[in-house]
N, C-alpha and C positions, 0 to 999 in steps of 0.2 A: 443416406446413412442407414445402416444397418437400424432397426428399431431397438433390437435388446442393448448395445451400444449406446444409442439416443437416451435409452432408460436409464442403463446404470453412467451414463456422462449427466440427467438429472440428478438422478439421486447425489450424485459424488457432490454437485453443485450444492446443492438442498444442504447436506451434511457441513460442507464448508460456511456457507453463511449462515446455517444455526451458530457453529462455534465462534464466530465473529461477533455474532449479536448477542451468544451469551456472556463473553469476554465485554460486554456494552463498547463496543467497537464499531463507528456510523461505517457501515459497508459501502455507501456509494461514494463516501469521502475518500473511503480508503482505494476504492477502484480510482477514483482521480488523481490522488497521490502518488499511486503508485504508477498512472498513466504518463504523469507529468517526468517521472524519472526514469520511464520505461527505456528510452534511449542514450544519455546523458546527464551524469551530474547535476544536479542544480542546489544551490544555496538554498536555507532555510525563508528567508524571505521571499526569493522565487517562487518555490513551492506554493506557500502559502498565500499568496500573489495569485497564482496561479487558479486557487479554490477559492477567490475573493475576500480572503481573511488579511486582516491585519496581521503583523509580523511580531506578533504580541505572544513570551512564551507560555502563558496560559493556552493559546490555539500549539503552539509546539507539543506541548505535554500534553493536551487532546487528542491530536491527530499522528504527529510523526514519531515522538518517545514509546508510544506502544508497539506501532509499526517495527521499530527498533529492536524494543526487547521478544519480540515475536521473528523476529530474524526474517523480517521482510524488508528491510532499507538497510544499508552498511553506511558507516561514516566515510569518509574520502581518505579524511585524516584521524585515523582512531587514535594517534599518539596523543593529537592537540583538540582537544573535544569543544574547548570555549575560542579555538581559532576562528577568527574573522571571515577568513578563507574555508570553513568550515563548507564542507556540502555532501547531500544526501545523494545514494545509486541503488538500484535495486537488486535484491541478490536472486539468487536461479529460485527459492521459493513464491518469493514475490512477481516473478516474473509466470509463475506460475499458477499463482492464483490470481493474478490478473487474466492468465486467459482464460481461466475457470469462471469470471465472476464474466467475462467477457461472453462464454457462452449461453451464460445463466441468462441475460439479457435476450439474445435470440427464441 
């Protein structure tokens, strides 16, 4: 890979997980969240299943509600928000800084 590249693909990296951990946002939860939904839907409990959390909405509103309002995860059903059937997907920013945080790792 080109180096000047390599440099400004860190820095972009650097600049993104500052803003995540200023927002008090756990970054490698968020890169597993967002791993877990990278390719298909999954229910709120899955998810959180998933990062070995109990499906308790105190961990909801820690981890996936920010995600939410950060327009990094979409509802399935935005009409019925307390639906059963409820489940999270990730949107093209999310997808996005997953593979940002994905490089960051490298």
């Amino acid at each position: 890979m080109n180096p000047s590249i390599s440099r400004t693909s860190a820095q972009v990296s650097a600049q993104v997980i500052s803003v995540l951990y200023d927002d008090g946002i756990n970054v490698e939860k968020t890169r597993q969240v967002l791993k877990s939904v990278e390719f298909l839907p999954l229910s709120r409990e899955a998810v959180l299943t998933r990062l070995g959390l109990s499906n308790h909405y105190k961990n909801y509103t820690k981890l996936l509600f920010p995600l939410i309002e950060k327009g990094l995860l979409l509802f399935t059903s935005p009409g019925s928000l307390t639906s059963r059937n409820q489940q999270y997907k990730i949107t093209l920013h999310g997808l996005i800084l997953l593979r940002i945080l994905e490089l960051s790792e490298k």
